[in-house]
N, C-alpha and C positions, 0 to 999 in steps of 0.2 A: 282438476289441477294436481299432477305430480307433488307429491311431497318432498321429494328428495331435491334437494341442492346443486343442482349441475356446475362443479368446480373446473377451473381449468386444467389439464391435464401433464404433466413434467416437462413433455416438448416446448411447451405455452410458457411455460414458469423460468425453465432454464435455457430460452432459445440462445442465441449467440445473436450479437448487435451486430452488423456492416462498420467496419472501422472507421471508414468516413462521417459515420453521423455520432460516433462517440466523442472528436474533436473538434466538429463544428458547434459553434453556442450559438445559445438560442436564442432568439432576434428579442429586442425589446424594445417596446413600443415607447414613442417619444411619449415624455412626462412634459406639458407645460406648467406645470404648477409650482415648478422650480423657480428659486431666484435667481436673479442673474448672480451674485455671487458664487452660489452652489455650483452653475453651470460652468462657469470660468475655472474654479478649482477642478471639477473632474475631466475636463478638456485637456488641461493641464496633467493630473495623474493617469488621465489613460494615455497620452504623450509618451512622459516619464515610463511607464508600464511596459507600453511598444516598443520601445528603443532597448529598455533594458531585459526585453527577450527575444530582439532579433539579434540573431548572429551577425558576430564582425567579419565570417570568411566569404559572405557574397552568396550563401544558401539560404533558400527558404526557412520560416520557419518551421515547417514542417518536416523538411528533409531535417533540419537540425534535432530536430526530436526522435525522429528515427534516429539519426545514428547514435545519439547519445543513448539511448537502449539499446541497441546495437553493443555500444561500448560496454553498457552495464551487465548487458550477460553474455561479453567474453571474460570481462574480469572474475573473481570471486567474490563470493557474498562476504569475504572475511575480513575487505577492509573498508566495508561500507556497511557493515552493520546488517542488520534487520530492516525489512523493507516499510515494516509502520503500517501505518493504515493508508493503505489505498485496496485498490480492487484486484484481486489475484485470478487470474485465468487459470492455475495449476490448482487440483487440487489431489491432496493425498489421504487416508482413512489409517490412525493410527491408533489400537488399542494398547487401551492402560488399564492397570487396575485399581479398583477403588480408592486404594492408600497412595495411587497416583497420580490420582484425580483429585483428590482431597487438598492433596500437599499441593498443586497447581491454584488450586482456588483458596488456600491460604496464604500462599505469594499472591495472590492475586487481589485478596483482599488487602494483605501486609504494604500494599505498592501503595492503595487508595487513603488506609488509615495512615499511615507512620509519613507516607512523601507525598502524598496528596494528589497520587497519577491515579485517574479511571483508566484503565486500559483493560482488554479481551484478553482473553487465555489465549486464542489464536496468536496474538500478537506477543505475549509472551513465549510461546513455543518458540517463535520463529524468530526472534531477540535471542531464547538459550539456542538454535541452532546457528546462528550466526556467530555465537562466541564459542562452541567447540568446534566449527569448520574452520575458524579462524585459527585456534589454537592448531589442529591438526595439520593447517597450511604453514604456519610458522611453524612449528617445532617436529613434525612430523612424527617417529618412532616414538620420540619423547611424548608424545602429547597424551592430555588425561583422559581423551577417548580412546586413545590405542590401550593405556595400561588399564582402564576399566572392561574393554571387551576381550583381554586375554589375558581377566581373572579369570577362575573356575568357577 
């Protein structure tokens, strides 16, 4: 018997999903142990649900999700904020130094102690990046990313 652990290998770990099966959900199998009250109420909210995320112009919902991303990354990130937590298809590798890592995970804890938000350092980057693209979209020459990269 091999001693060693035969792990899955990066291809395995970070494959890419078929888009089609990231927006289909997953079937669920009927519950009878429901009451008919329960059943009437969520008949009724998954109703309510459906209406309120088909589109009024005569598109699928699907089509209508596409283009709203579509929309979302012609606009800029600068008047929509940070994208939060969802799942990011891009990714970038950015070194910092100790004192700037440090100070990230003291905001990071400062968020959780003082305003009572758990949030990622990821997510925090991508929050301050939103707010100097935005600055540099609105104010351009003026803006505090321009006169911080042409200090000395």
């Amino acid at each position: 018997m091999p001693r060693r652990v035969s792990l899955p290998g990066a291809a395995e770990l970070f494959r890419t999903t078929p888009a089609e099966s990231r927006h289909q959900p997953l079937p669920t199998p009927p519950d009878n142990t429901r009451s008919q009250p329960d059943q009437v109420d969520r008949s009724r909210t998954d109703r309510e649900t459906a209406s309120a995320s088909r589109p009024t112009d005569g598109r699928s919902p699907d089509e209508a999700v596409t283009s709203r991303s579509a929309a979302r990354r012609g606009r800029g990130r600068a008047s929509t904020g940070g994208s939060g937590r969802v799942r990011h298809d891009e990714k970038i590798t950015v070194y910092v130094s100790s004192d700037e890592l440090l100070e990230l995970e003291r905001a990071r804890l400062a968020l959780r102690a003082e305003h009572g938000m758990a949030v990622d350092r990821g997510r925090i980057v991508r929050e301050a990046l939103a707010l100097v693209i935005g600055d540099l979209t609105d104010r351009g020459a003026d803006s505090e990313l321009v006169r911080r990269l042409t200090q000395p």
